[in-house]
N, C-alpha and C positions, 0 to 999 in steps of 0.2 A: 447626547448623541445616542445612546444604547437605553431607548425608551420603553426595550421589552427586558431589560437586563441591568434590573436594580439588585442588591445586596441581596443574597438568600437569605437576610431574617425579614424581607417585604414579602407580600404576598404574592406580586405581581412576576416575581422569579421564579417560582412554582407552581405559574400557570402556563398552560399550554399555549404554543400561538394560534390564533384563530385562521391563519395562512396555513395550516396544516394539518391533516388528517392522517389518526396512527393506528394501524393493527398490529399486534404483536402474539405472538407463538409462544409457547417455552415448550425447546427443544433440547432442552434437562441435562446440557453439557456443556464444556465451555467453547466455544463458537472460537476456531483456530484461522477461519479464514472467510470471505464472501469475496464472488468475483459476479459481476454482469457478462456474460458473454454475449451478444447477437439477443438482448434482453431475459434469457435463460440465466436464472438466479444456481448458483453454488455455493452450499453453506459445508465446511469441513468443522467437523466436531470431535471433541476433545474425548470422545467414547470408542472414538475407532471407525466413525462414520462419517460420511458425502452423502446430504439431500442435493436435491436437485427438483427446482420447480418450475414451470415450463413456459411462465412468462412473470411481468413485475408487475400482472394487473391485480392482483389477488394472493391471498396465503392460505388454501382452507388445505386443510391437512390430507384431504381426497386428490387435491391435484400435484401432491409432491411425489419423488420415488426415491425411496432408500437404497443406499450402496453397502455393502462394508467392505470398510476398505483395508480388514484383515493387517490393518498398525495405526496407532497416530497421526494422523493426518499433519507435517509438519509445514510445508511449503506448497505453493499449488501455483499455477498461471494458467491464461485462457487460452488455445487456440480457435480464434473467432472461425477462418477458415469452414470449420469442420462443426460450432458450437460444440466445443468441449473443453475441460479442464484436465490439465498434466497434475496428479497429487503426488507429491514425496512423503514416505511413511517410515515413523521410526525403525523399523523391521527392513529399510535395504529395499522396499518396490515402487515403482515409477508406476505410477498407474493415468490409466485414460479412461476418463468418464464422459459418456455423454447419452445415447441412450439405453447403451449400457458398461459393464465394466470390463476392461479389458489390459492386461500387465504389458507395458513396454518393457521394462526392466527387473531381473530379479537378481538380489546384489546377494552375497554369503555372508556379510557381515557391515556394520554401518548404518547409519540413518543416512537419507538425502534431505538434506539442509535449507537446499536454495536451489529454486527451478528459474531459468529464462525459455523464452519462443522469442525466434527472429520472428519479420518481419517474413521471409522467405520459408520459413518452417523448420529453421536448424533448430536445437537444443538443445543446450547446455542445463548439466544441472552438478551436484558438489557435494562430495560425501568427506568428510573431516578436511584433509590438505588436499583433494585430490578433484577437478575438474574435469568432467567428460561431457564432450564434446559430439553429437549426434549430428552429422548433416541429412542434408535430404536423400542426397543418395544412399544412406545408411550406412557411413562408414561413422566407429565409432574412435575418437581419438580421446589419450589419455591426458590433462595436462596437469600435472604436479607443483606444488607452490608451495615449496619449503619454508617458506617463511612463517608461516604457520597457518592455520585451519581457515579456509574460506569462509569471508564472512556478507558474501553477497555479489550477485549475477546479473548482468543487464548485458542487450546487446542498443548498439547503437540501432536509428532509426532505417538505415536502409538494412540492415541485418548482417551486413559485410565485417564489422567488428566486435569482440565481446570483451567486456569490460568486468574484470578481476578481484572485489575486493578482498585483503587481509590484513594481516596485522605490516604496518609501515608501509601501506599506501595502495595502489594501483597497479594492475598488470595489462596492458592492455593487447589482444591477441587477436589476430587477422583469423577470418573464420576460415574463409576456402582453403587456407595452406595450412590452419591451425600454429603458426608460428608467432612466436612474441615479440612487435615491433616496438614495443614502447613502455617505458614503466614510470610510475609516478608515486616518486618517493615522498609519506612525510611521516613520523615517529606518532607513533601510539598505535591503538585497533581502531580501526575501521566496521562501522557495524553491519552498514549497508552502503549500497549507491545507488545514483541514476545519473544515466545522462539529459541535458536538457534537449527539448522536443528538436531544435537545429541542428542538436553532434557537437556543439560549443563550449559548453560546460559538460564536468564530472564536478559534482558533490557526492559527500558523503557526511554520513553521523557518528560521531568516535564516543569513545566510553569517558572524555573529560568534557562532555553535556557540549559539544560545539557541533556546528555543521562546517565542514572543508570544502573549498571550492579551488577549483583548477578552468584556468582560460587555457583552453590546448592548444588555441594558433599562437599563443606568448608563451606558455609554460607558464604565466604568472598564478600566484596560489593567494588563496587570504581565509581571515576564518569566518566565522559569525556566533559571535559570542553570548553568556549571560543566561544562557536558561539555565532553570533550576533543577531541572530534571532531565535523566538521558533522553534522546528525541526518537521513540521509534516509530515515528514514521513523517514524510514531507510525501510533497507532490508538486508537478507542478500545474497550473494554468493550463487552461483551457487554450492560451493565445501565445503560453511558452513562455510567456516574459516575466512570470511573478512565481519564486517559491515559495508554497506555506510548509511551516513543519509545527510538529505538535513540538512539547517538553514545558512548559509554560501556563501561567490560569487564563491568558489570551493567546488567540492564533495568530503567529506574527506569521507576514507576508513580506518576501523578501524583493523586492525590483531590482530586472535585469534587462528594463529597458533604458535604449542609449548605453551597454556599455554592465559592469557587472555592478554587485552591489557596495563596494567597497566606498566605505565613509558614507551610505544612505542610509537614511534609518528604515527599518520595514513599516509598513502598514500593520495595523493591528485592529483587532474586533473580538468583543465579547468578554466575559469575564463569567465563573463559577465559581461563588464561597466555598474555599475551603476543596477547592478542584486544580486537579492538571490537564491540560491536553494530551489525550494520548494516542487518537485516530485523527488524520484529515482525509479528505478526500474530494479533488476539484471537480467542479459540475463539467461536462464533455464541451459546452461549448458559451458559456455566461461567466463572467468575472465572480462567481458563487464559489465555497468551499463551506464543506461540512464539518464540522468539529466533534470528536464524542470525549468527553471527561471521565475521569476515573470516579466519579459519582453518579453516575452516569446519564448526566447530560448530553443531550445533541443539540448544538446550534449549526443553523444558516448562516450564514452573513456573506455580504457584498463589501470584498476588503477595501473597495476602493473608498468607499462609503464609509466604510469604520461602524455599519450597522450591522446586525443579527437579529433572528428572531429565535426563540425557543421551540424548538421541532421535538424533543425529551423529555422531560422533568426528574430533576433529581432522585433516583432510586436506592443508591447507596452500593447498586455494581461497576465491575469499570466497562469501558466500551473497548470492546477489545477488536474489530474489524468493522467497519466502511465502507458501502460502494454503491455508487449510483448506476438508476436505471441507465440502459441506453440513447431515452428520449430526453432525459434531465430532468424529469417531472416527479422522480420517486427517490429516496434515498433510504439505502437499506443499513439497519445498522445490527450487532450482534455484542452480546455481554461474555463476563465468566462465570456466567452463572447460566448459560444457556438461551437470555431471551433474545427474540427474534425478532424486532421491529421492521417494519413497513411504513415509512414516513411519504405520504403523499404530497407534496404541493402544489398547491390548489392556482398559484397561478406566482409570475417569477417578478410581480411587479410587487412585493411586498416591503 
């Protein structure tokens, strides 16, 4: 099955695939984020800096512009809107990049953690216990969660509600009134969440290496067990219906078509000697997902296929952020050690 993705003591696992063309940078920090906006590449670095390069045709060092972003770059999300990216920095500022740098927020004390953008342009983002709330009209509201430190932000897909994680489960809060209609209780932390592309599901990834899942028209919950490693990071499908999450030396894909995935087994693809998953990230609109290992490997694969092909080759960094072009033809990937990959594919019939 996996004819590009024999045992890493063959040769054939540390060769390149011929389905893909690579440039790569070293941009000499650890790469804390990549986002696509509107095809406009965003790279947050572990030095206290946001490049930004002006398309994913190319990476020649003449066409990028540097920001600083005067802290850590921790957290970031896209406003396509506008082509720009929200960055959270350990220093307490909300900042706006796009052509150039501009502070939304400047906090007295605190890092922001975790940024969301509706859908409608509200924003939410999360400094230790404490969630604020920006709508469009610019009012800012405060929302506190005692329960302990926020450990991730999503607004549902129409932007009407935002979704709370912390430690023992779920908050979930109506945007326009900013009041809390709903909560979803389950014992342990919560690392992250999202909701699925319909509003249907809430998952999340806890600190005992599961992913939780919540059906919100039942309230029914279940887990998804067995990986060996915390999962930090899933996504879903391009079609909605399939989660992949790293944690694992293959990328399992989890089906939520007909119904959730409870007693299904996931799909899976790919494998690296002596590797975990630690990035995915779905192509925008092909049953495709990218993989990067903490050896730092990147594979492709078609989960449905249970094939990959080798887009990386083993370096010995880990892949610490993922994100595809806007068009699905390029997928960007970034290390902790700074390098800066440009993975081309050369056509999606591979």
């Amino acid at each position: 099955m996996y004819s590009e993705l024999k045992s890493l003591n063959d040769y054939g696992a540390n060769t390149l695939s011929s389905h893909v063309q690579v440039e790569e940078l070293a941009l000499n920090a650890f790469i804390t984020f990549i986002l696509s906006v509107n095809d406009k590449i965003f790279v947050g670095l572990g030095n206290g800096g946001v490049q930004s390069f002006p398309d994913a045709t190319e990476l020649k060092l003449a066409n990028k512009k540097d920001f600083a972003a005067r802290g850590l770059p921790i957290c970031a999300a896209g406003i396509p809107s506008i082509t720009s990216v929200l960055v959270g920095t350990d220093n307490g500022e909300l900042l706006e990049i796009g052509d150039g740098l501009s502070t939304r927020v400047s906090l007295e004390k605190g890092w922001i953690e975790h940024i969301a953008v509706s859908a409608s342009g509200a924003i939410a983002y999360s400094v230790n216990k404490t969630c604020y709330l920006l709508g469009r009209d610019g009012v800012l509201n405060e929302i506190p969660q005692p329960q302990g430190t926020i450990s991730g932000l999503q607004f549902n897909a129409e932007g009407s509600t935002l979704a709370i994680a912390r430690y023992g489960g779920v908050a979930i809060w109506d945007v326009p009134s900013a009041m809390l209609t709903d909560e979803l209780e389950q014992k342990g932390a919560h690392m992250n969440l999202s909701w699925s592309p319909d509003d249907r599901y809430l998952v999340t990834a806890t600190l005992d290496k599961e992913i939780h899942c919540w059906e919100l028209s039942t309230r029914n919950s279940f887990r998804m067990r067995g990986y060996p490693s915390k999962i930090r990071s899933f996504c879903w499908s391009a079609d909605g219906q399939h989660l992949a999450a790293a944690g694992a030396d293959s990328v399992t894909v989890w089906p939520f078509v007909n119904g959730n995935p409870s007693g299904k087994p996931p799909y899976e693809f790919g494998y690296s000697f002596k590797g975990t998953v630690t990035a995915v990230a779905a192509h925008p609109s092909e049953a495709i997902i990218a993989a990067g290992y903490d050896n730092g490997t990147v594979l492709i694969g078609k989960y449905l296929k249970g094939e990959a092909i080798i887009a990386r080759v083993p370096s010995g960094e880990t892949i610490s952020a993922l994100a595809w072009s806007l068009e699905g033809d390029t997928v960007f990937a970034g290390t902790d050690t700074g390098k800066f990959s440009r993975i081309q594919l050369k056509a999606l019939d591979f």
